[in-house]
N, CA, C and O atoms as a printed pandas DataFrame, in Angstrom:
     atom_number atom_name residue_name chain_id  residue_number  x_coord  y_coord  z_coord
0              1         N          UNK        A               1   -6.712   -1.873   14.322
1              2        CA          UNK        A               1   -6.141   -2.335   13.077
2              3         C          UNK        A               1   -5.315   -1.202   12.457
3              4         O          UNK        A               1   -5.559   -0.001   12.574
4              5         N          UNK        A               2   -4.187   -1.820   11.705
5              6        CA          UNK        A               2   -3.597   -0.216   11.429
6              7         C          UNK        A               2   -4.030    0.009   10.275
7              8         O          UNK        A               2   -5.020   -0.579    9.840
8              9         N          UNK        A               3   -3.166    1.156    9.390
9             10        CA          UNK        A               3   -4.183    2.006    8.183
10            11         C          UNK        A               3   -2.497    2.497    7.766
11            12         O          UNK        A               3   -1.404    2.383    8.321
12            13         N          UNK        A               4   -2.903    2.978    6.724
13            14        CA          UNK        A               4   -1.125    3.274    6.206
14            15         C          UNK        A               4   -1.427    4.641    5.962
15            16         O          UNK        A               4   -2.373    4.947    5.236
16            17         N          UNK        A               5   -0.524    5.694    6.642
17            18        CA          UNK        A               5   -0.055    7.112    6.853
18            19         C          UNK        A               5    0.539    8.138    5.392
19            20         O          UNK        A               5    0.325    9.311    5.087
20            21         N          UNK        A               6    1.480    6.867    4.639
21            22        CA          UNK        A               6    2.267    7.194    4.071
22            23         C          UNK        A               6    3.100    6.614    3.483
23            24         O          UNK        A               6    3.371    5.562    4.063
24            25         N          UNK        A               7    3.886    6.832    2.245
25            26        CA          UNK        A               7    4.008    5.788    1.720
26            27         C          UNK        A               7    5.701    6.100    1.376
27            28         O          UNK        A               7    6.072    7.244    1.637
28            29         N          UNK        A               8    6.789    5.092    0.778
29            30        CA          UNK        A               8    7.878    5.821   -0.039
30            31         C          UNK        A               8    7.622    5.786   -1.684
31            32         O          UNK        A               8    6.731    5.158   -2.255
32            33         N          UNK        A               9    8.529    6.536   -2.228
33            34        CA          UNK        A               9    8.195    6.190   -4.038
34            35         C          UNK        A               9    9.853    6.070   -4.459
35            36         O          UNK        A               9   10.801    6.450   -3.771
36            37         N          UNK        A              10    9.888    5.572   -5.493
37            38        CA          UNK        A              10   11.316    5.186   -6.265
38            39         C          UNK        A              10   11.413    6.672   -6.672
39            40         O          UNK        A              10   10.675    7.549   -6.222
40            41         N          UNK        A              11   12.759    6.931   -7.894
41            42        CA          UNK        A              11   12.711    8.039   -8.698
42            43         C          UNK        A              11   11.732    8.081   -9.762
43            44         O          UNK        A              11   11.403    9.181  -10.207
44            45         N          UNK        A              12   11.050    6.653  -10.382
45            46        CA          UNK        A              12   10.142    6.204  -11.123
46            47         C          UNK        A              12    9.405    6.697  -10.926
47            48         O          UNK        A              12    8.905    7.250  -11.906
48            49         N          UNK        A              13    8.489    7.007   -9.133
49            50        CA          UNK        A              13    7.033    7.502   -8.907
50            51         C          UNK        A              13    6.416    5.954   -8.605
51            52         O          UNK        A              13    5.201    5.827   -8.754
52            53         N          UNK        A              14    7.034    5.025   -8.275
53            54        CA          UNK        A              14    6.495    4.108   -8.311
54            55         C          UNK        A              14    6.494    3.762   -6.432
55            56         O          UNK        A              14    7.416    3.904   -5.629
56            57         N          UNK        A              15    5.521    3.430   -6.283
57            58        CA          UNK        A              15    5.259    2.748   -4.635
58            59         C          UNK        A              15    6.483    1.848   -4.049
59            60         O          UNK        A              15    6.416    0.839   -4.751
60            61         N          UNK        A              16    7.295    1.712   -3.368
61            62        CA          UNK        A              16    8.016    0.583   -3.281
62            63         C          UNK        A              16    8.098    0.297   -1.859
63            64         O          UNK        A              16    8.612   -0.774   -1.536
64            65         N          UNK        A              17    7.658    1.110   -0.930
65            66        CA          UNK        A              17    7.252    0.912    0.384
66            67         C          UNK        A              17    5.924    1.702    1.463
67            68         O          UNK        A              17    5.562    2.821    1.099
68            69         N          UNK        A              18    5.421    1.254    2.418
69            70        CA          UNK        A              18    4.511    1.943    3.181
70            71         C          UNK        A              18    4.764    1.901    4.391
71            72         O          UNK        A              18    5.273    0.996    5.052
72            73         N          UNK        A              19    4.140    3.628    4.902
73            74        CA          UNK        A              19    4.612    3.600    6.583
74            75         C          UNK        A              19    2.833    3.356    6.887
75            76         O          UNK        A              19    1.776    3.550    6.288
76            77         N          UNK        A              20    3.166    2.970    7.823
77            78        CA          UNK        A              20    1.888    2.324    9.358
78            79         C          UNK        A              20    1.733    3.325   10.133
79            80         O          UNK        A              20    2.551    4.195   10.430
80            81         N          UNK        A              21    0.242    3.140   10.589
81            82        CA          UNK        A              21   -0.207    4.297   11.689
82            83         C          UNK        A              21    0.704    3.675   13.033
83            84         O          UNK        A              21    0.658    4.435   14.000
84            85         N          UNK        A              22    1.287    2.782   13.187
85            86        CA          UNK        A              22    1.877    2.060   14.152
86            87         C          UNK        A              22    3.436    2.412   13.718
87            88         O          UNK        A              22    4.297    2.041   14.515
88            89         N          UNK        A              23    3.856    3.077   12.558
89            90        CA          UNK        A              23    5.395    3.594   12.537
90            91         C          UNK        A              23    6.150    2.482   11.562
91            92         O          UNK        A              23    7.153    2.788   10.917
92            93         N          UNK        A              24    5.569    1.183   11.526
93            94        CA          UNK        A              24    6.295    0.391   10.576
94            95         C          UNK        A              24    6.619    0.525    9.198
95            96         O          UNK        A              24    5.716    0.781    8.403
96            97         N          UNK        A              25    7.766    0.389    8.823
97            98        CA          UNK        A              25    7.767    0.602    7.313
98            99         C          UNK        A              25    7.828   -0.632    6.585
99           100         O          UNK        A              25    8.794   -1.373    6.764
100          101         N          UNK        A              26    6.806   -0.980    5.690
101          102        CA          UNK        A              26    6.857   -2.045    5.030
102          103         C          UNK        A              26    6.847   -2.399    4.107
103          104         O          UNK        A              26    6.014   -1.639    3.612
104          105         N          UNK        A              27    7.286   -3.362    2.952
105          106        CA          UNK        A              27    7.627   -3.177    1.483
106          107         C          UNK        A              27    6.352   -3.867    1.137
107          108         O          UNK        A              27    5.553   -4.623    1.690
108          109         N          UNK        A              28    6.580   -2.998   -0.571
109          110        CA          UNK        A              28    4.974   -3.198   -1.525
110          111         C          UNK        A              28    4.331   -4.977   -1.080
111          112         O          UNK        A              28    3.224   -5.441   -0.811
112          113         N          UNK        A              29    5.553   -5.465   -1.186
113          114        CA          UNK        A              29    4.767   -7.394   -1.337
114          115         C          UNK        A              29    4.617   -7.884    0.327
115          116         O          UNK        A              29    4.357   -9.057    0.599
116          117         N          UNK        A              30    4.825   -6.783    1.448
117          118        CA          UNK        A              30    4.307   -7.365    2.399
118          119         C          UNK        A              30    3.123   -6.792    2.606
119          120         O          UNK        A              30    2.229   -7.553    2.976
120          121         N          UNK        A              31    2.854   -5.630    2.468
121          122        CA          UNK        A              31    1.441   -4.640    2.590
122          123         C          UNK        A              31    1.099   -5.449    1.459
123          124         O          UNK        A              31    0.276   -6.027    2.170
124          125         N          UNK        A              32    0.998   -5.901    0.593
125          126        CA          UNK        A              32   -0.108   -6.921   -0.596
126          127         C          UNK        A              32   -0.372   -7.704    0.647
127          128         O          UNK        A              32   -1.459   -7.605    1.216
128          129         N          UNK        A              33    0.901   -8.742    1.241
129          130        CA          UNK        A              33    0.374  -10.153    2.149
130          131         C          UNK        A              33   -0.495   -9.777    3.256
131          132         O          UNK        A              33   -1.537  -10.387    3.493
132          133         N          UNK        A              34   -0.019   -8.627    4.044
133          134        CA          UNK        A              34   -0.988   -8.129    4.934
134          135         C          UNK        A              34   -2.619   -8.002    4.578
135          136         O          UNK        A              34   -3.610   -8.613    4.978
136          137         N          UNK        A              35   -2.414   -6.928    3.646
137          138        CA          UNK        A              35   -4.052   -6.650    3.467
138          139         C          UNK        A              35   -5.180   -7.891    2.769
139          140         O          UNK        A              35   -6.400   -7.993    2.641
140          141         N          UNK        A              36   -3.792   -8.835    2.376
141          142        CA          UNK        A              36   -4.844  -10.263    1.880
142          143         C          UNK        A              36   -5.386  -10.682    3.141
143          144         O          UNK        A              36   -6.536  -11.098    3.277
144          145         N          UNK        A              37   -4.774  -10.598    3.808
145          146        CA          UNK        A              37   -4.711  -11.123    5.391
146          147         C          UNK        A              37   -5.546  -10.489    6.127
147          148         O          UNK        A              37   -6.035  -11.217    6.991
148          149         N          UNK        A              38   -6.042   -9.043    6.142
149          150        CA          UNK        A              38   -6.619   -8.515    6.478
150          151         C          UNK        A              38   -6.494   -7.654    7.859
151          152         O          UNK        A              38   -7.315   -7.295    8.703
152          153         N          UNK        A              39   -5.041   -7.484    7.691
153          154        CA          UNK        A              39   -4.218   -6.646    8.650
154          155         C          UNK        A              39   -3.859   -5.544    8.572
155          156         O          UNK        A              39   -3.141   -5.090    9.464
156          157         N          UNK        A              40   -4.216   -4.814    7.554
157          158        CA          UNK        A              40   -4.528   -3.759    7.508
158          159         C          UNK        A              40   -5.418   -2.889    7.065
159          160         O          UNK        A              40   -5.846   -3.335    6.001
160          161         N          UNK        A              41   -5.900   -1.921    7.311
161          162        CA          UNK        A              41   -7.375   -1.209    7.054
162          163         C          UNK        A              41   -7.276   -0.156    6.012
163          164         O          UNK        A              41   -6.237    0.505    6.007
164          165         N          UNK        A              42   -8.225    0.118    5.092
165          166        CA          UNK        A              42   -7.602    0.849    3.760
166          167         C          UNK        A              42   -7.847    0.485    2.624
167          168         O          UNK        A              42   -8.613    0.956    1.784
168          169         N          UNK        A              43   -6.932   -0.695    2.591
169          170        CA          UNK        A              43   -6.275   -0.977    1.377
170          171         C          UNK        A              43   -6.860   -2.312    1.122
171          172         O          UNK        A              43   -7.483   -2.990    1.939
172          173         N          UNK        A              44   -6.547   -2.655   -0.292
173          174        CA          UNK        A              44   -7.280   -3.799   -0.939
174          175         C          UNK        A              44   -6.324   -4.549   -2.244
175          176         O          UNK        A              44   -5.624   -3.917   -3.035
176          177         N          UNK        A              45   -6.498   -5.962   -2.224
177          178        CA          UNK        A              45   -5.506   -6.483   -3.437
178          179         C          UNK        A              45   -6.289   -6.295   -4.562
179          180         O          UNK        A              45   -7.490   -6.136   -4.346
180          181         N          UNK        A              46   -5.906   -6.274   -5.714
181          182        CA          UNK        A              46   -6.747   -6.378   -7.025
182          183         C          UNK        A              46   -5.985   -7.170   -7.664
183          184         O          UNK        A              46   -4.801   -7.197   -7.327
184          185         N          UNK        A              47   -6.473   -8.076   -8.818
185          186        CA          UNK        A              47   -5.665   -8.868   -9.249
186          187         C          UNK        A              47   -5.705   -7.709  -11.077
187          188         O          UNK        A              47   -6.797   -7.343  -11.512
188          189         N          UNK        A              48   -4.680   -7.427  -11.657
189          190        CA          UNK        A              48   -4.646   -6.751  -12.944
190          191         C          UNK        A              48   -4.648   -7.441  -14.281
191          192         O          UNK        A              48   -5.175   -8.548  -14.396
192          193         N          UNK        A              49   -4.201   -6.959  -15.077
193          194        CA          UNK        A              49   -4.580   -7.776  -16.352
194          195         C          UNK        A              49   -3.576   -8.277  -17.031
195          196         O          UNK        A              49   -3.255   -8.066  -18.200
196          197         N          UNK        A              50   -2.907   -9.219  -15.927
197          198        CA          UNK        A              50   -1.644   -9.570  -16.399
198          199         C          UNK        A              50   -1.932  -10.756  -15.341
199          200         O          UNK        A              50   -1.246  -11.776  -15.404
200          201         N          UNK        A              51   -2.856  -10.634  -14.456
201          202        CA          UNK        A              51   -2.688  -11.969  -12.750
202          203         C          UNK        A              51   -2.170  -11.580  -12.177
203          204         O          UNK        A              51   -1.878  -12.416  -11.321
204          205         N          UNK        A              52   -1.589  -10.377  -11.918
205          206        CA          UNK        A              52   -0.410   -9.989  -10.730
206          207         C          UNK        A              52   -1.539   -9.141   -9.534
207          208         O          UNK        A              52   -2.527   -8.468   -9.826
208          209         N          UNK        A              53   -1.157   -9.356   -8.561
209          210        CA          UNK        A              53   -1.862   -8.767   -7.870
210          211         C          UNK        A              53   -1.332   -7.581   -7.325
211          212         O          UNK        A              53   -0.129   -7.571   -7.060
212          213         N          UNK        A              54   -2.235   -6.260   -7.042
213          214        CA          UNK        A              54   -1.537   -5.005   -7.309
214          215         C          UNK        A              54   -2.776   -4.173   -5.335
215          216         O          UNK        A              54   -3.819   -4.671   -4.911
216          217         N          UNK        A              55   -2.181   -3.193   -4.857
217          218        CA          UNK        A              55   -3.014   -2.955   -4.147
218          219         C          UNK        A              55   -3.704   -1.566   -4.407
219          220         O          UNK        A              55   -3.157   -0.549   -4.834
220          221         N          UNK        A              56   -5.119   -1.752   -4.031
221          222        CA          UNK        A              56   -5.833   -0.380   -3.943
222          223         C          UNK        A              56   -6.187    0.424   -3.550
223          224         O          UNK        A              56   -7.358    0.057   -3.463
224          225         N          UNK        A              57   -6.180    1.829   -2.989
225          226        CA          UNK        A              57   -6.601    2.514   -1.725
226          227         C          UNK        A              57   -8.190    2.312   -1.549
227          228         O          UNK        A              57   -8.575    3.441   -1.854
228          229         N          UNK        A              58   -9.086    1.745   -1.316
229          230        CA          UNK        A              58   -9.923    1.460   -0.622
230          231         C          UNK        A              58  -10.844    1.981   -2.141
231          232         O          UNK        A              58  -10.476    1.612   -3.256
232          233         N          UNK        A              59  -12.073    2.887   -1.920
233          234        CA          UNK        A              59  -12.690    3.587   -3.057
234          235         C          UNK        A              59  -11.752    4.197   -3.852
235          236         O          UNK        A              59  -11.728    3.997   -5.066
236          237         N          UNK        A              60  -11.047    4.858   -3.340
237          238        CA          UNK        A              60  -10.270    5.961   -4.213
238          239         C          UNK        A              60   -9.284    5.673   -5.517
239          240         O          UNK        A              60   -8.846    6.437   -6.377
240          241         N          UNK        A              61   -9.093    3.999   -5.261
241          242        CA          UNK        A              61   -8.254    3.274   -6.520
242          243         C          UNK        A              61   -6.691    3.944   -6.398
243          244         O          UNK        A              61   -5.719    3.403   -6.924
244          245         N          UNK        A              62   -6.607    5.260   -5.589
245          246        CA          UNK        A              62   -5.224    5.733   -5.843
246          247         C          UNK        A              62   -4.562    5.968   -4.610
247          248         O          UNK        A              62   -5.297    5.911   -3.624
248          249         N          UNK        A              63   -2.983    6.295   -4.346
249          250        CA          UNK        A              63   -2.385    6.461   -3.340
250          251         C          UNK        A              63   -1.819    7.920   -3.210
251          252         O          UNK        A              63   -1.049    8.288   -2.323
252          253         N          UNK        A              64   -2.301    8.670   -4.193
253          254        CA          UNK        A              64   -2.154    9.739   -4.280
254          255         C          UNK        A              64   -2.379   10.606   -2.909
255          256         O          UNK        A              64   -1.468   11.338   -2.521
256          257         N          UNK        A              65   -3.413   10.527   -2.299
257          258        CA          UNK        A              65   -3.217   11.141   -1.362
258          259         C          UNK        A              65   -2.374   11.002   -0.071
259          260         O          UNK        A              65   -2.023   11.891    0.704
260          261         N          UNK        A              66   -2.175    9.898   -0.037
261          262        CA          UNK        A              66   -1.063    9.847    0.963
262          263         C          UNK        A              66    0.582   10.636    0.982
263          264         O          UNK        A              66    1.018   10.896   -0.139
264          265         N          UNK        A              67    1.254   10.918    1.879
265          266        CA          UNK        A              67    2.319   11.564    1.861
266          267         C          UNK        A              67    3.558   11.077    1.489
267          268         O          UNK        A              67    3.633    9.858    1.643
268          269         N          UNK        A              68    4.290   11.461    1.171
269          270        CA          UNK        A              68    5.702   10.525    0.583
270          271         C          UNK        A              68    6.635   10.514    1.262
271          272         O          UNK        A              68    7.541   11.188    0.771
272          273         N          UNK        A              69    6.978    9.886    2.562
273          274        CA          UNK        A              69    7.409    9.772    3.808
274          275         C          UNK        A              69    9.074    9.414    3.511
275          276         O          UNK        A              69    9.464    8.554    2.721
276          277         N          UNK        A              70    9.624    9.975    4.045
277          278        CA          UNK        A              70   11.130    9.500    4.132
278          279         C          UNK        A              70   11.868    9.491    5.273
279          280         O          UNK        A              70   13.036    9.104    5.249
């Protein structure tokens, strides 16, 4: 199953894509559809306080540790 390596960020700091232990780069609303799906390992949807559904690094709640891949 893959696991995400790394991620991109806007100038914002904001998430707007993720790389794959498999090399794929994939945008925020397909890594949401994936990990609903359960295709990838890691990560988790949360729904926020608005209904939008947002993703989570597993325990850690953050993506901070991952690298900012370009």
């Amino acid at each position: 199953m893959e696991t995400i390596v790394g991620l991109h960020r806007n100038h914002f700091g904001e998430i707007i894509s993720f790389v794959t232990s498999e090399g794929r780069v994939i945008s925020y609303r397909k890594a949401l559809m994936e990990a609903e799906n359960g295709l990838i390992a890691g990560i988790q949807t949360e729904e926020d306080s608005e209904g939008n559904l947002t993703l989570t690094s597993g325990l850690q709640q953050s993506f901070d540790q991952y690298p900012n891949l370009f």
